[in-house]
N, C-alpha and C positions, 0 to 999 in steps of 0.2 A: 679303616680303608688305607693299602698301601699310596704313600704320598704321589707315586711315578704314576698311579691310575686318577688321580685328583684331577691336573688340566686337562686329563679326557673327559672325565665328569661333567667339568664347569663347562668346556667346549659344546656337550650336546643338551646343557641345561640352556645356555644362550642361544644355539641355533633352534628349540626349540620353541622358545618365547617368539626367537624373529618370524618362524614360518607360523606360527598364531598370529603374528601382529599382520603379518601380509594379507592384504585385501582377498576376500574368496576369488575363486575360480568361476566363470561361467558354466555351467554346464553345459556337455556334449551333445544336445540336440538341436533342432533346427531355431527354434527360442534362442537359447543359449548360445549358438553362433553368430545369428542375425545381430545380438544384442552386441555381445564382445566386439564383433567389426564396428557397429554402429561408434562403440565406446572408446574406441580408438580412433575414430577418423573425427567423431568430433570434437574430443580429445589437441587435437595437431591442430587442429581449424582451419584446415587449407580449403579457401574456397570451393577452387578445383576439384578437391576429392570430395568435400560434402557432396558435391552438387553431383556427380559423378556416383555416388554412392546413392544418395536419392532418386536417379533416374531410374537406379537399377531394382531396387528394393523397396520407397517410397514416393511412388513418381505424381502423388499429389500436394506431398508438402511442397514449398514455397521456402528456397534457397536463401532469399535475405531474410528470412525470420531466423530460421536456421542460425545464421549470422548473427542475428541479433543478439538470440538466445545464448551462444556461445560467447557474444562481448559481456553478455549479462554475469551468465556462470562463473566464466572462467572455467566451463568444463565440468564432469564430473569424478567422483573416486567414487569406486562399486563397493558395499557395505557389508550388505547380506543379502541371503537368498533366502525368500518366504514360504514360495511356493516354486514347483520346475513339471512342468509336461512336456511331451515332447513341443507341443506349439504355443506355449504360454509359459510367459515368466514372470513371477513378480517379487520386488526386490526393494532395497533401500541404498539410494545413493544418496551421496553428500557436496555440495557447489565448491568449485576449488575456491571461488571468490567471498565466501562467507562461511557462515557456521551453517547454513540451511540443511536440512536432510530433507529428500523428498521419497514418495514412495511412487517406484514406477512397474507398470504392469502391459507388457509387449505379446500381439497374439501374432501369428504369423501364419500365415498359407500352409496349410498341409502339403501342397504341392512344389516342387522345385521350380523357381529358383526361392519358395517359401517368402515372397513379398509381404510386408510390413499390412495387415489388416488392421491394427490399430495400435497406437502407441500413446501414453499419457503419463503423465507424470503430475505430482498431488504433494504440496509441503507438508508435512507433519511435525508433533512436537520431538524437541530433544532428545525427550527420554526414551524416544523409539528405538535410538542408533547409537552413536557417539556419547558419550556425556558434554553435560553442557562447559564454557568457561568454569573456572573458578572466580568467584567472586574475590575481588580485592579489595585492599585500603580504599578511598577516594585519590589518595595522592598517586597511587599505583596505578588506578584505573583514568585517572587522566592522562600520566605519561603515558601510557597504550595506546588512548583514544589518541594523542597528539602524533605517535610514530603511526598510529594507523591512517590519518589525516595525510599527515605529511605523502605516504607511500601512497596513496589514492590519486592525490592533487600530482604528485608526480607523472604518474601513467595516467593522466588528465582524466581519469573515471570520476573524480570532485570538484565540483565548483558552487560554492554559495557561504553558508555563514553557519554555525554554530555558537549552541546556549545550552549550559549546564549550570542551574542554578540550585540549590535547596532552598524551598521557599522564597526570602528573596534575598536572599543572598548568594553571588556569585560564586560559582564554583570553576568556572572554565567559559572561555569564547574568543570566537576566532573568524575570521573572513578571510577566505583563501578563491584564488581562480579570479577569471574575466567578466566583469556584470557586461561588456561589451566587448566583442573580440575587436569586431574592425576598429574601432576609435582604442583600443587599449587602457579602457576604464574599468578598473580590479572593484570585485564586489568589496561590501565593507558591514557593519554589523549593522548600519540601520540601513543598509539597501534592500528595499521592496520587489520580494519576490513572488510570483506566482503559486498560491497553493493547492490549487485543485479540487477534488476534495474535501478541503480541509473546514472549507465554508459551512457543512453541513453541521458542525460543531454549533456555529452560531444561532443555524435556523431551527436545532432542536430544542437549544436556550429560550428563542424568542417562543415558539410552542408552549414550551413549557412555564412561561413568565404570566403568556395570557391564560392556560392551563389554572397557574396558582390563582391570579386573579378573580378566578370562577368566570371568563370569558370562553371557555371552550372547555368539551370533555373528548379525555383522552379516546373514548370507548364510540362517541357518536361517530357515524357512516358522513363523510365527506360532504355528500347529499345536502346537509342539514346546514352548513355554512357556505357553500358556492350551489344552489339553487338550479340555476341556470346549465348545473355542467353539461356536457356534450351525452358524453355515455351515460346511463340512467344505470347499469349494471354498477358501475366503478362506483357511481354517485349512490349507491344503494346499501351496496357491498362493502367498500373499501372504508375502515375507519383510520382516525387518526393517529392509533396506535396501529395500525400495519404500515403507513406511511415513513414513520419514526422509525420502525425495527425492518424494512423491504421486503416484508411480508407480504404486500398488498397484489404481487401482481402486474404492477403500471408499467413494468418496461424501460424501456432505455431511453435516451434522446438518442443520443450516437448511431450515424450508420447513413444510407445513401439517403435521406431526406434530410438530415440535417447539413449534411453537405450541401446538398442543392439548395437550401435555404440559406445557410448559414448568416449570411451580412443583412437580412431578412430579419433574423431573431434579435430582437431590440428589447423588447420587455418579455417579465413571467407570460404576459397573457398572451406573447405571439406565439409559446410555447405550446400552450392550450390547445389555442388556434390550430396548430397543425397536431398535436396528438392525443387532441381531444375525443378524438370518436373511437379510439381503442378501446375493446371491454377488457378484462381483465384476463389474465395469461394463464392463471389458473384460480382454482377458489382460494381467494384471501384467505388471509390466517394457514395458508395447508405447508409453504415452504419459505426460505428464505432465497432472496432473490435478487442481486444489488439492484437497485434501482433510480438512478438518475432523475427521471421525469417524476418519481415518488416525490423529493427533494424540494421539484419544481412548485409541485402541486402545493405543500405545505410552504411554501414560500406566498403563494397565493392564497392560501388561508392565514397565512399573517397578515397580510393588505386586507383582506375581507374583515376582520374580528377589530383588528387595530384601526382601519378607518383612513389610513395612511399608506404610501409603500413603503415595500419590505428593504428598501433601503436604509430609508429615512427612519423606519424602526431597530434595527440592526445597530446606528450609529449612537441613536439616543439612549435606546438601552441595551447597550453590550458592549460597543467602543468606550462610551464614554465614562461608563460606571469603572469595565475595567483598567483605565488607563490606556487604550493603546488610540496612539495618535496616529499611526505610519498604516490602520488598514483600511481597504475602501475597494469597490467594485467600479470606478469609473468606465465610462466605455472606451475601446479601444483609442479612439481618434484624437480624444482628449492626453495632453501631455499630462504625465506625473512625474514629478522629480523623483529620482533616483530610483527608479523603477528596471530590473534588470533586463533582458532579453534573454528569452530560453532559447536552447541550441538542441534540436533533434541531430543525431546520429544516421546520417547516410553514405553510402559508396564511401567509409571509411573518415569520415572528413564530419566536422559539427558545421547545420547549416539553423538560421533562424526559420524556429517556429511560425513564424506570422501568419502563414498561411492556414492556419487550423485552427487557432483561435477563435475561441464566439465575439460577437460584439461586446459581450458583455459580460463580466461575472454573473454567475445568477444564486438562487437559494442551493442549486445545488452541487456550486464548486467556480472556478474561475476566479475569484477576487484575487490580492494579493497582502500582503502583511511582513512581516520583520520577524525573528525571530528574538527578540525581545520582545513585540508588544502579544504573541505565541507563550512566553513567559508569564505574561502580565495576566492574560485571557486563564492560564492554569491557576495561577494563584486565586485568581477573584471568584473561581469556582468552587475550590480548596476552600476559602473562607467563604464561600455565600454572601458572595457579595450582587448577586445577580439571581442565584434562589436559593428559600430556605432552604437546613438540613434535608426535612423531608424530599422534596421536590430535587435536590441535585443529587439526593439518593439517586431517585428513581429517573432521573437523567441517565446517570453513567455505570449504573447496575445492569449487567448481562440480561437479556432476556434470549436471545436463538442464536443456538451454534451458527457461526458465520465459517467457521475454520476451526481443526482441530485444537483444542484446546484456547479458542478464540470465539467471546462470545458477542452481539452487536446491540448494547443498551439503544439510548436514544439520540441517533448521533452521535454516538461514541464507542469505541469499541473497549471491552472488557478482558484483559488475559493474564494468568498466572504463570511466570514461567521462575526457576528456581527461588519457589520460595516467595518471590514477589510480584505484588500484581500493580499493573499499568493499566492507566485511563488514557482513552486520548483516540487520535485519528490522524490517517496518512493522506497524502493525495500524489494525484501521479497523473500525468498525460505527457504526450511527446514535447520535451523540451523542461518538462518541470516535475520538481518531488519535492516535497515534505512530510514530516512527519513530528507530531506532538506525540510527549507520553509526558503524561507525568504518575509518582505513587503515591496518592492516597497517606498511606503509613507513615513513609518516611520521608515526604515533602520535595523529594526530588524531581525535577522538570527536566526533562530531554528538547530541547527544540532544534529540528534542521533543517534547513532550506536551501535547494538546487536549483538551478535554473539548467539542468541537465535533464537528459530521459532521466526515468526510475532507470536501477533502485539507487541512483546517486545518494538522496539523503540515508534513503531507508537502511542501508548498508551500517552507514555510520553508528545512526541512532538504535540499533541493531545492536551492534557493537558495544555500545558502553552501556547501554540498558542490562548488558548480559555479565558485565563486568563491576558494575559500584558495589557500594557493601550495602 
């Protein structure tokens, strides 16, 4: 090749790779228009123009969700195009604010001005879109996690505590952000944070404890240990392995009853009490379903079997076997030391949660914990220190897709993503996130805790899950 035609050569080998590497094109149809604007305006985030753009093309959605979803994202980047009709689109984008890819699928009005008939968006694995991180050293993926921390707590998207341990050995930890903003009291690594969620680890434990015992079977209908219940269908139907995996059906507590009750619900049984007379949502066993009031219900079959409440069960065998001294469901009114205050996200500004809060933790989220004694709770699982091999098998073994490539054992969820698989469970309500993982194999524990909306922790623990070796 003469040399003088060489830097034309390499000039259109480079502009070629670039115009591959640029994000596709929307397509030229009514789809494909509706979406590109949409992906531009929420892109910029200007109130004004969301809201402005949804009047005109989505005039059902709801402008501060919008908002929210946008502090969440940080937006999206357009991936691929899966499928293109003129009125339907479906595709894969990726969250500027994390590694997530989701897959979104937009139908729009045949007619002009071709208004927004549905839009949704669905996370998927990795290996959909992007490739995943590269796995690193440990030392490598700590400094990451640290500049990622740091860059978080900066743009105040983090606030709470961090625990990277292998086994029990410390690997990384850290307290960053305000456990109080007005008093100016900075969280710290044993400050008690709300975990949501997360409680549901424990009540799958105690299940399973009376489970080994030979005090309850997995397989009997609900019916057989609360006698008495309300609905005779759910009490007939529903067993204690649908309960475990939210297969059963039972529904939610959340929504305009619980509100109106809220300072009302004091114990499992005022829960009963009011959602007791529901049948079931659909035939048990038929899908997965989250369900809260499921939670509740096996929360109330530990107090039935064991003879005691599901507190005072909870602390004897599970706190105390596995070391953690910093967790507990007290009720609100009662003072805890160093207990932090979560902050929901509104008109711009973090204001305290208080107002949304149950009375109380219950079996199926609300309590609070440390991310240490999160650590503690992984390991004593790891070694069976709470149930045999058998039985923590079949604790934390996948049984029904919950999420693509995410499956939901028993109170705990199951997933594989490069190569390695995590145990564990997240929680999340306004003002509060965490997230346990730990792996099985290679002894590593992830613990985070926020006293922010999601996905404050989940981000993080996200993050360095995707990065150890």
């Amino acid at each position: 090749m003469p040399k003088r035609l060489l830097p034309l050569v390499l000039t259109l080998v480079s502009l070629c790779g670039l115009l591959a590497a640029q994000a596709p094109q929307a397509p030229d149809t009514p789809a494909g228009r509706q979406f590109a604007h949409w992906l531009e305006v929420f892109n910029r985030g200007q109130r004004d123009e969301i809201q402005k753009f949804l009047k005109e093309n989505d005039p059902e959605a709801r402008i501060d969700n919008q908002m929210e979803f946008r502090r969440m994202t940080g937006g999206f980047e357009f991936k691929k195009i899966e499928e293109s009709t003129p009125n339907r689109l479906i595709g894969i984008v990726k969250e500027r604010d994390s590694e997530n890819l989701a897959r979104f699928t937009l139908e729009v009005d045949p007619a002009p001005p071709h208004q927004f008939k549905g839009f949704g968006l669905r996370l998927i694995p990795s290996s959909s879109g992007s490739p995943a991180p590269a796995r690193l050293s440990e030392s490598e993926a700590i400094a990451a996690l640290q500049a990622e921390i740091q860059e978080r707590t900066a743009k105040d998207s983090f606030a709470g505590a961090v625990m990277i341990a292998k086994g029990h050995k410390l690997v990384f930890s850290g307290a960053y952000g305000l456990a109080d903003r007005e008093h100016r009291i900075p969280n710290r690594l044993d400050t008690r944070f709300r975990i949501g969620s997360m409680n549901k680890m424990f009540t799958a434990t105690a299940v399973l404890q009376l489970a080994e015992a030979g005090k309850l079977k997995l397989t009997d209908p609900l019916g057989k240990y609360l006698t008495d219940y309300p609905n005779k269908e759910t009490a007939a139907k529903v067993t204690v392995h649908h309960l475990l995996t939210h297969t059963g059906g039972t529904g939610d507590i959340f929504g305009p009853d619980f509100e109106k009750n809220r300072l009302t619900l004091r114990t499992l049984a005022s829960y009963v009490a009011l959602y007791g007379g529901r049948a079931p949502e659909f035939e048990p066993g038929a899908q997965f379903a989250y369900s809260n009031y499921g939670f509740i219900l096996l929360g109330v079959l530990v107090e039935k079997v064991s003879g005691g409440s599901y507190y005072d069960y909870a602390t004897e065998h599970i706190f105390h076997p596995a070391g953690m001294t910093r967790t507990d469901s007290l009720q609100e009114e009662e003072k805890v030391e160093g207990r932090s205050i979560g902050y929901i996200h509104q008109e711009g500004q973090w204001r305290p949660n208080n107002d949304t809060l149950p009375v109380r933790g219950t079996s199926a989220g609300g309590g609070y914990s440390t991310v240490a004694d999160l650590a503690s709770f992984a390991n004593a699982v790891m070694e069976h220190k709470l149930l045999n091999a058998e039985y923590t098998a079949l604790l934390t073994t996948g049984k029904v897709e919950r999420d693509p490539g995410v499956k939901y054992a028993y109170g705990f969820s199951d997933s594989t993503a490069g190569g390695v698989r995590w145990v564990g469970h997240g929680g999340g309500a306004p003002g509060m996130n965490g997230e346990l993982k730990f792996a099985p194999d290679s002894g590593y524990i992830i613990a985070v805790l926020a006293n922010l909306d999601p996905p404050a922790a989940t981000r993080i623990a996200d993050f360095i899950a995707a990065r150890l070796p």
